[in-house]
N, CA, C and O atoms as CSV, one atom per row, in Angstrom:
chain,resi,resn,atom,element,x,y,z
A,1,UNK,N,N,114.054,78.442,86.160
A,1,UNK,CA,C,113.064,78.593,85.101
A,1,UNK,C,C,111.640,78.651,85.643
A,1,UNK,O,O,110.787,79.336,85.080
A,2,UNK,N,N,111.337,77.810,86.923
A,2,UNK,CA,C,109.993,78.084,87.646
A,2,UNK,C,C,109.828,79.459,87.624
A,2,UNK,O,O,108.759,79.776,87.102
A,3,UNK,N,N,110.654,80.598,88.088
A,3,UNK,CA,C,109.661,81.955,88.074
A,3,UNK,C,C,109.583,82.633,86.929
A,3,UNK,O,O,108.887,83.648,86.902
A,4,UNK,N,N,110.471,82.081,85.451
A,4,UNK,CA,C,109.989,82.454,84.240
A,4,UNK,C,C,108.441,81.944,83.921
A,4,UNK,O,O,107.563,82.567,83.324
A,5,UNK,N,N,108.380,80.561,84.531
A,5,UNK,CA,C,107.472,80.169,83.818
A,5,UNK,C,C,105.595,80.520,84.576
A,5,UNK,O,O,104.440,80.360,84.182
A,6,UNK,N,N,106.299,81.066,85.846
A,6,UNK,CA,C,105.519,81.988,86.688
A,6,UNK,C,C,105.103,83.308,85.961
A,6,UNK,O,O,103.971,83.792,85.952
A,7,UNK,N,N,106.123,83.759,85.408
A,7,UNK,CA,C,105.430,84.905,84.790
A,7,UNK,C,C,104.458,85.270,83.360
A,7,UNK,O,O,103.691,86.148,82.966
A,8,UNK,N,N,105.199,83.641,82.773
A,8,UNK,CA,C,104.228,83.686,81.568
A,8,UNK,C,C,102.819,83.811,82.089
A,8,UNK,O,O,101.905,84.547,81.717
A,9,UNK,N,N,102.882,82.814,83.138
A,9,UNK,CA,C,101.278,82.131,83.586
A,9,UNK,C,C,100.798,83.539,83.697
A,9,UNK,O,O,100.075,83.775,82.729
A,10,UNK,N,N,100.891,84.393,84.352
A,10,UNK,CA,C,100.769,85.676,85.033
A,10,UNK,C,C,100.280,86.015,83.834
A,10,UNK,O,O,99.149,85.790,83.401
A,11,UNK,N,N,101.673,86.873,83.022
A,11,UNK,CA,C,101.116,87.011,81.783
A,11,UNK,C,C,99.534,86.845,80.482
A,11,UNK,O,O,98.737,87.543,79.855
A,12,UNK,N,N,99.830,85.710,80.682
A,12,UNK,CA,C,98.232,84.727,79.978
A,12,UNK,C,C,97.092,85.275,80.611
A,12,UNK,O,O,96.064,85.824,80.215
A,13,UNK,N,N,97.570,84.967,81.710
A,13,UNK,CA,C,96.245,85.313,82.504
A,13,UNK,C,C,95.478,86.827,82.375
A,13,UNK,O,O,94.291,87.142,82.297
A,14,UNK,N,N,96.980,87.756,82.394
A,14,UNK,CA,C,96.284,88.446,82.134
A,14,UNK,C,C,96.514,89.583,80.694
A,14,UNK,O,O,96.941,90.727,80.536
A,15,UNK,N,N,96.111,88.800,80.073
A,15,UNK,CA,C,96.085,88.904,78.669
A,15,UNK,C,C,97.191,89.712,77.989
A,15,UNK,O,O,97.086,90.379,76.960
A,16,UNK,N,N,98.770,89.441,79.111
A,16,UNK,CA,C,99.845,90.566,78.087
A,16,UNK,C,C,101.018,90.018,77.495
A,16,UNK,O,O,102.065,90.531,77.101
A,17,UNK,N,N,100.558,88.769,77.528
A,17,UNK,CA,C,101.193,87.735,76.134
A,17,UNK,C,C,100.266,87.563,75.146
A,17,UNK,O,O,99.047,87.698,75.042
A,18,UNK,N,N,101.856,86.975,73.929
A,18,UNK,CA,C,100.856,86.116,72.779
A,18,UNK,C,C,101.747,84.534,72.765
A,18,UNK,O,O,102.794,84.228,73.335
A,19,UNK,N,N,100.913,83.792,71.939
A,19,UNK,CA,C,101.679,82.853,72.196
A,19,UNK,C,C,101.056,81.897,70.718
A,19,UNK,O,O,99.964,81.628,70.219
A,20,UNK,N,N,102.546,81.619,70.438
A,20,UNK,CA,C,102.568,80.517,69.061
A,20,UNK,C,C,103.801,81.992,68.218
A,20,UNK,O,O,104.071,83.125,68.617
A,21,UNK,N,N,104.179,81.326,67.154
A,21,UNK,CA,C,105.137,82.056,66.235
A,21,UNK,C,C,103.975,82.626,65.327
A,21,UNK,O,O,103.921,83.805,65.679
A,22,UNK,N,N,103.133,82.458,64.470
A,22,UNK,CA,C,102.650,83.771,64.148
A,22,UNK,C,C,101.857,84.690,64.711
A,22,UNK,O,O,101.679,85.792,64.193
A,23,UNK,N,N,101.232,84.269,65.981
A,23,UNK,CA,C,100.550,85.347,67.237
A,23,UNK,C,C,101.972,86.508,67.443
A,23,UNK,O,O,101.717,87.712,67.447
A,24,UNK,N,N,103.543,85.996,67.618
A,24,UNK,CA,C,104.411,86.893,67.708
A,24,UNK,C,C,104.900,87.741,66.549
A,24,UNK,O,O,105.245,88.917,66.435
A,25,UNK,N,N,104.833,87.046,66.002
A,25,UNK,CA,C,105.154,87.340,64.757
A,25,UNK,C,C,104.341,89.119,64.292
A,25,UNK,O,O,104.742,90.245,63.998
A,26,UNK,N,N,102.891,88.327,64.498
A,26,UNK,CA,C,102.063,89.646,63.811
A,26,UNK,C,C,102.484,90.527,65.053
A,26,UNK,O,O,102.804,91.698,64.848
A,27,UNK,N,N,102.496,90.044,66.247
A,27,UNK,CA,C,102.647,91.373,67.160
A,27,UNK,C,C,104.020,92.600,67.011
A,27,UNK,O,O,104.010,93.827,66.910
A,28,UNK,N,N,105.396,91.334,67.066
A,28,UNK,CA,C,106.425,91.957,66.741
A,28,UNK,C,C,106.320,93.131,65.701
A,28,UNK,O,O,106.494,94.325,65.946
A,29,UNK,N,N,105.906,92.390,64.134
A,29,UNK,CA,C,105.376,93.505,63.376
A,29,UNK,C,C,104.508,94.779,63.292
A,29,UNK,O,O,104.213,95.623,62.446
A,30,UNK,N,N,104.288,94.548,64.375
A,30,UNK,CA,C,103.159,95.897,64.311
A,30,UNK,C,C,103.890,96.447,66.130
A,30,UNK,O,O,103.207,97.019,66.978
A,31,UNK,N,N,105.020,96.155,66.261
A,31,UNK,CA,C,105.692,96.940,67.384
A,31,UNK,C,C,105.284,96.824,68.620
A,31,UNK,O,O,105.757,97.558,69.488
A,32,UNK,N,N,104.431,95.975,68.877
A,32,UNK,CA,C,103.942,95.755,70.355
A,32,UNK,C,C,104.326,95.178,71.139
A,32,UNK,O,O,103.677,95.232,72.184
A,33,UNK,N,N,105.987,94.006,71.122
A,33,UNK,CA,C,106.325,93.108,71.783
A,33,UNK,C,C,107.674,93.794,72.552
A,33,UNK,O,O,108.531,94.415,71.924
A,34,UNK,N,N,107.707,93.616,73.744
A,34,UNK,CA,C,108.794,94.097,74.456
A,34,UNK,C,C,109.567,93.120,74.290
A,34,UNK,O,O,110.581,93.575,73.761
A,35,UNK,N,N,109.688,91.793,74.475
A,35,UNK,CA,C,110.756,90.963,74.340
A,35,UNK,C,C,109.915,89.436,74.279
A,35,UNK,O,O,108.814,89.234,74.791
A,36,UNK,N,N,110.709,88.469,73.544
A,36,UNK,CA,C,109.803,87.028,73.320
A,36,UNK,C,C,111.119,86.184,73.738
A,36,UNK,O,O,112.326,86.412,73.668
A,37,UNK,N,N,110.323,85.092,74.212
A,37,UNK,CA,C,110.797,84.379,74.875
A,37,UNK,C,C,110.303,83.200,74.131
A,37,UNK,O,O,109.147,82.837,73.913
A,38,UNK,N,N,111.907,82.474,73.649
A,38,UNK,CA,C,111.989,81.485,72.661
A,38,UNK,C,C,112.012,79.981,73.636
A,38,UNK,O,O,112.824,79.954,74.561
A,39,UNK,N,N,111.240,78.924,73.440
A,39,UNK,CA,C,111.403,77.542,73.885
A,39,UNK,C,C,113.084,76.839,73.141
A,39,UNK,O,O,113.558,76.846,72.005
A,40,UNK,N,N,113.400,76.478,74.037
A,40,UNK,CA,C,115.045,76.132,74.250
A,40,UNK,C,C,115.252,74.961,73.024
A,40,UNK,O,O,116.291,74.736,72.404
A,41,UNK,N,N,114.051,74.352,72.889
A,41,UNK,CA,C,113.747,73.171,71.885
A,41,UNK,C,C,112.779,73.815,70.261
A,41,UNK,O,O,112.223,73.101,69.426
A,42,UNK,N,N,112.827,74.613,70.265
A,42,UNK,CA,C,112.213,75.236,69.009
A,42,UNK,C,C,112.535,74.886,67.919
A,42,UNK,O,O,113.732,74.734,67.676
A,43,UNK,N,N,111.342,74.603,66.720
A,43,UNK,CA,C,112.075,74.114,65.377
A,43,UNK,C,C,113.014,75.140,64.969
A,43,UNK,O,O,112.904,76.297,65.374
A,44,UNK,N,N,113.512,74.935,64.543
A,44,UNK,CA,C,114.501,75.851,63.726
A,44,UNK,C,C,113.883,77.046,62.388
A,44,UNK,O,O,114.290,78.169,62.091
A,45,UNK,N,N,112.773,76.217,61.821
A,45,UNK,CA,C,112.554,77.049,61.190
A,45,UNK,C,C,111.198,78.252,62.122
A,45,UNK,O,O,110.871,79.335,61.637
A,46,UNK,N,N,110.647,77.727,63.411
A,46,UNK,CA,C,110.115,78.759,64.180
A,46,UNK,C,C,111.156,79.781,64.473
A,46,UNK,O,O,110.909,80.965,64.248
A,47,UNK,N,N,112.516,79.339,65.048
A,47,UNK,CA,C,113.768,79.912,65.432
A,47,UNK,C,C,114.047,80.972,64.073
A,47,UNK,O,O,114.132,82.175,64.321
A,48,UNK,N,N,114.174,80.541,62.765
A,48,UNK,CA,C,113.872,81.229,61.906
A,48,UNK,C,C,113.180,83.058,61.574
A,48,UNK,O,O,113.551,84.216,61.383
A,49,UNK,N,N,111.876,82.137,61.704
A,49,UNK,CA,C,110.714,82.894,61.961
A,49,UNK,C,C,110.551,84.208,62.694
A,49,UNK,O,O,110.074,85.245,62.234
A,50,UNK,N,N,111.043,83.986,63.959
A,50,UNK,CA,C,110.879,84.980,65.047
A,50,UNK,C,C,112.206,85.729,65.446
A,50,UNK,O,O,112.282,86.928,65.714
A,51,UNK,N,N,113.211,84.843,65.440
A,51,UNK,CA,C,114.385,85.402,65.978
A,51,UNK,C,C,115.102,86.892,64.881
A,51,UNK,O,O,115.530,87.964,65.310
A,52,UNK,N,N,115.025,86.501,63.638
A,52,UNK,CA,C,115.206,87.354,62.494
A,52,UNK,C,C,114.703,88.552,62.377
A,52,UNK,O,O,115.264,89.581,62.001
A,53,UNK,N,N,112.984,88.284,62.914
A,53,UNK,CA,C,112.360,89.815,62.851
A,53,UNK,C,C,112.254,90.528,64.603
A,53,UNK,O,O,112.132,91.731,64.831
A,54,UNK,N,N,112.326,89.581,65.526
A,54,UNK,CA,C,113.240,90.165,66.216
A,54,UNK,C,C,114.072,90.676,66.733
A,54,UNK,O,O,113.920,91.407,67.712
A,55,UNK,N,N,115.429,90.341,66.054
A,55,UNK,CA,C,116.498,91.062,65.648
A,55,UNK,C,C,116.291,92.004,65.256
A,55,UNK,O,O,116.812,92.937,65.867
A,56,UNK,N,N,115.315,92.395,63.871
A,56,UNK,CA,C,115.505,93.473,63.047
A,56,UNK,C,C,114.890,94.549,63.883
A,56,UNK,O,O,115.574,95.530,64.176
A,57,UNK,N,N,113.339,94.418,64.394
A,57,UNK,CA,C,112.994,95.213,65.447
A,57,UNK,C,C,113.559,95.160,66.910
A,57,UNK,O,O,112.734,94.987,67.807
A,58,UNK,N,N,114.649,95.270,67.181
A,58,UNK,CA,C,115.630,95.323,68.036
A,58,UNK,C,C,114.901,95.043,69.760
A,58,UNK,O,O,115.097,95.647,70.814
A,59,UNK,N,N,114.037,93.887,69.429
A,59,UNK,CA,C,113.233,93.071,70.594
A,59,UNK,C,C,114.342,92.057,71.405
A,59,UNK,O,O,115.241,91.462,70.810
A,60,UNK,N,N,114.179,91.998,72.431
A,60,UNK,CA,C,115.500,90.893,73.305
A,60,UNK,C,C,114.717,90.039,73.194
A,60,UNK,O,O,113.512,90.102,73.436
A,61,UNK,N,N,115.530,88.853,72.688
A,61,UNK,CA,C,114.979,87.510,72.770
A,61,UNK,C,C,115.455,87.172,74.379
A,61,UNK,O,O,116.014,87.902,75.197
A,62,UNK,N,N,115.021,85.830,74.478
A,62,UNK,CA,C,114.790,85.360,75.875
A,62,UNK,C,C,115.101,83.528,75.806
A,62,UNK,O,O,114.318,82.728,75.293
A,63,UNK,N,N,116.211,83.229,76.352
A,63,UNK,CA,C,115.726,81.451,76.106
A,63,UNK,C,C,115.174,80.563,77.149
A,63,UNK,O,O,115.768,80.347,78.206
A,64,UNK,N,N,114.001,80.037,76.831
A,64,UNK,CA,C,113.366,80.138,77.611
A,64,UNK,C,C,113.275,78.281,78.047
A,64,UNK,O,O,113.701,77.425,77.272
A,65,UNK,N,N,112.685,77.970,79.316
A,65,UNK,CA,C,112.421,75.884,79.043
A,65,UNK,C,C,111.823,75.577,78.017
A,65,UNK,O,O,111.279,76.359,77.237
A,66,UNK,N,N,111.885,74.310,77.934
A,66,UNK,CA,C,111.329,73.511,76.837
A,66,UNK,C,C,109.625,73.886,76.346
A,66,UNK,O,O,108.658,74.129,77.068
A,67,UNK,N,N,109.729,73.814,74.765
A,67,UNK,CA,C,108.067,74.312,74.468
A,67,UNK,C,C,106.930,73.599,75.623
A,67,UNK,O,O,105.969,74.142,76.170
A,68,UNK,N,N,107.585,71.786,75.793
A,68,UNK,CA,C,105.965,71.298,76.571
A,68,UNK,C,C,106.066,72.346,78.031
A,68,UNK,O,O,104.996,72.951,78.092
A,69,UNK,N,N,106.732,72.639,78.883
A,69,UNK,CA,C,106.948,73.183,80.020
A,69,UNK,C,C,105.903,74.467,79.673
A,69,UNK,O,O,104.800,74.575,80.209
A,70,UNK,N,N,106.416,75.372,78.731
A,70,UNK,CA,C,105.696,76.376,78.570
A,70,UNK,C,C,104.666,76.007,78.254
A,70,UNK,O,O,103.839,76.911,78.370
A,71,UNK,N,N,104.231,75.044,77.871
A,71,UNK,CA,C,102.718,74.820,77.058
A,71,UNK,C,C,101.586,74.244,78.176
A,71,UNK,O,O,100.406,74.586,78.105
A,72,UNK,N,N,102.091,73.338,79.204
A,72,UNK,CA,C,101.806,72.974,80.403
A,72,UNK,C,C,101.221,74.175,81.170
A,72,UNK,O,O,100.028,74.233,81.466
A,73,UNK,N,N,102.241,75.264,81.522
A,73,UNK,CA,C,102.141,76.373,82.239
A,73,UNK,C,C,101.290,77.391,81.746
A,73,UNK,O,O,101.029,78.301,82.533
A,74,UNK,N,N,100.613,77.445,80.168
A,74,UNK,CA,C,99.459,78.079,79.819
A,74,UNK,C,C,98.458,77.053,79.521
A,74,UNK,O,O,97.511,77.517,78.887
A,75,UNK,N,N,98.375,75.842,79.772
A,75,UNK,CA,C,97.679,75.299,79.272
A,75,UNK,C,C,97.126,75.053,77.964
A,75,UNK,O,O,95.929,74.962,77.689
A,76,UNK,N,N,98.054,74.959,77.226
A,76,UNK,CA,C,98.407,74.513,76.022
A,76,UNK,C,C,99.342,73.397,75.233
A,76,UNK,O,O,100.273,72.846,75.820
A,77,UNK,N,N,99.109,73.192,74.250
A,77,UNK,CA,C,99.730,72.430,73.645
A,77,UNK,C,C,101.161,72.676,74.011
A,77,UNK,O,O,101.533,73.244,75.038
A,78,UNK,N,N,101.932,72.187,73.059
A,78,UNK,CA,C,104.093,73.010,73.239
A,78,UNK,C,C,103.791,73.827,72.894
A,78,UNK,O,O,102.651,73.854,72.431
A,79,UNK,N,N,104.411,74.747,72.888
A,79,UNK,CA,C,104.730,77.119,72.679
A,79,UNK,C,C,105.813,76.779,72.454
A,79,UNK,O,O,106.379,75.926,73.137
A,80,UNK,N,N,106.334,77.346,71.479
A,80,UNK,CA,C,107.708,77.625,70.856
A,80,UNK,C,C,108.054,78.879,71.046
A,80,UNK,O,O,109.180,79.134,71.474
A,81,UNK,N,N,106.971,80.064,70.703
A,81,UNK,CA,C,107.178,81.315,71.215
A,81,UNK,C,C,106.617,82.042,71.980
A,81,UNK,O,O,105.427,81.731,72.021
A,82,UNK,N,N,106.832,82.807,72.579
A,82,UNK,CA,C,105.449,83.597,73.518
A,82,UNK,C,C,105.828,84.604,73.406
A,82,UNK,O,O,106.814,84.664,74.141
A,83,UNK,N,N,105.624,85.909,72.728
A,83,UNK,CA,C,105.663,87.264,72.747
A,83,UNK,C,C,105.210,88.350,73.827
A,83,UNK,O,O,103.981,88.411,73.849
A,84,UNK,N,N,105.762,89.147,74.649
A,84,UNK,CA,C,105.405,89.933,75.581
A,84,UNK,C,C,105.206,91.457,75.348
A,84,UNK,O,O,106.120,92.158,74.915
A,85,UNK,N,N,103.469,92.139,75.776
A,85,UNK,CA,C,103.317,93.086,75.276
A,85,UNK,C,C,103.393,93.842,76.376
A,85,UNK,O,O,103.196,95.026,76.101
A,86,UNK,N,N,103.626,93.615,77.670
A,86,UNK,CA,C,104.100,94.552,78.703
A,86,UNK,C,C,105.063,94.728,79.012
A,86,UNK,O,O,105.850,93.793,79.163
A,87,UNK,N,N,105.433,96.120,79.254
A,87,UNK,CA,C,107.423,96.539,78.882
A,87,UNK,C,C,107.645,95.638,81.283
A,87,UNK,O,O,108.521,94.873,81.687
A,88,UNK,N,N,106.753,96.099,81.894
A,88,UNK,CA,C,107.319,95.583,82.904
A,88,UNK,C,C,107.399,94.454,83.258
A,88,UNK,O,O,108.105,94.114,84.207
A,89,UNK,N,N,106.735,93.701,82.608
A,89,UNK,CA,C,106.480,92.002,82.628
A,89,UNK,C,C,108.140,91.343,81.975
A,89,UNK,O,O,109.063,90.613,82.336
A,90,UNK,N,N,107.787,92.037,81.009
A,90,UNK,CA,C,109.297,91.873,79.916
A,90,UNK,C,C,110.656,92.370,80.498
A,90,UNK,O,O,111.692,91.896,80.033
A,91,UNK,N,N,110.709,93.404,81.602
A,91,UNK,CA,C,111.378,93.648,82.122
A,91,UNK,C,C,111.878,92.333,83.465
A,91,UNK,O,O,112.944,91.727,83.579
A,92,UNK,N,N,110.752,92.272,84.221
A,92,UNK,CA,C,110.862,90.975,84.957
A,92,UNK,C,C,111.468,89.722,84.447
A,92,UNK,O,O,112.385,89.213,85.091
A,93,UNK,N,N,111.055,89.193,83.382
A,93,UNK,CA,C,111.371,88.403,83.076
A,93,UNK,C,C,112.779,88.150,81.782
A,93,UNK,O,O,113.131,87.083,81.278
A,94,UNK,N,N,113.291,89.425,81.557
A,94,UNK,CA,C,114.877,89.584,81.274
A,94,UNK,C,C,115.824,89.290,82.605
A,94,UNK,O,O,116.881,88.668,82.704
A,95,UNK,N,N,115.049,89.961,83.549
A,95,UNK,CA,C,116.053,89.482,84.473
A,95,UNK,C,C,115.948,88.247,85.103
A,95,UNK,O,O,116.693,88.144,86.077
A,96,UNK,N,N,115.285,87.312,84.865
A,96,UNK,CA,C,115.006,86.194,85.004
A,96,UNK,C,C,115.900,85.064,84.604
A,96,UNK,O,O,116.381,84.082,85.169
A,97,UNK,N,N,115.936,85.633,83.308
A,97,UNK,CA,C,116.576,84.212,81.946
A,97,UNK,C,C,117.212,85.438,81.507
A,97,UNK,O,O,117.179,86.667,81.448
A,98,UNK,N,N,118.104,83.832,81.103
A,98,UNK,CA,C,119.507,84.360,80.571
A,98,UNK,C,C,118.812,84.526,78.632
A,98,UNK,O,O,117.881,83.865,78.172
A,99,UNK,N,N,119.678,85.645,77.838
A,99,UNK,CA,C,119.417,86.219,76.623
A,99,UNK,C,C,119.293,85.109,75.570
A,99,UNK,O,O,119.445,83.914,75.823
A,100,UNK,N,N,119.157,85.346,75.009
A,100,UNK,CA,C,119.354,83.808,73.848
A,100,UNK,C,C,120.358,84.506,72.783
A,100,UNK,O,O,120.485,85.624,72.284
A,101,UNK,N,N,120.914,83.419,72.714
A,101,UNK,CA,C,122.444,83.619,71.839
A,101,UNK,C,C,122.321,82.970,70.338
A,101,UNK,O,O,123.281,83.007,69.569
């Protein structure tokens, strides 16, 4: 999970994530997310939230460490979701982590 959580950082940094469930949310909706990567500990109703309209826009979810891990690694609070708007970043990091089921 260290080089997932390598790539978020990457990511953040350089501005081709979003991060929180409605930052993904609006992105998913408006087609910009290559794949989001769900915290392994997520409320259910975030799990809700994102996984559903992910599905529908046929985005690969991702399961990802625990929200504080991710939240640590952007320097943030817990992240439940982090949405990815670069198809090669998103690519990297499918092959990283395993799909979420």
């Amino acid at each position: 999970m260290s080089g997932l959580l390598g790539l978020l950082g990457l990511g953040y940094r350089g501005r081709r994530v979003v991060i929180g469930v409605e930052a993904v949310r609006a992105e998913l909706q408006a087609g910009k997310c290559w794949c989001v990567v769900m915290a392994q500990d997520a409320s259910p109703r975030a799990v809700e939230k994102v996984v559903r309209l992910a599905a529908a826009k046929q985005v690969p979810l991702v399961s990802g460490p625990g929200a504080d891990a991710i939240g640590a690694q952007l320097g943030k609070p817990p992240v439940m979701a982090v949405g990815v708007r670069d198809r090669a970043l998103a690519d990297g990091i499918r092959r990283l982590a395993p799909a979420r089921s």
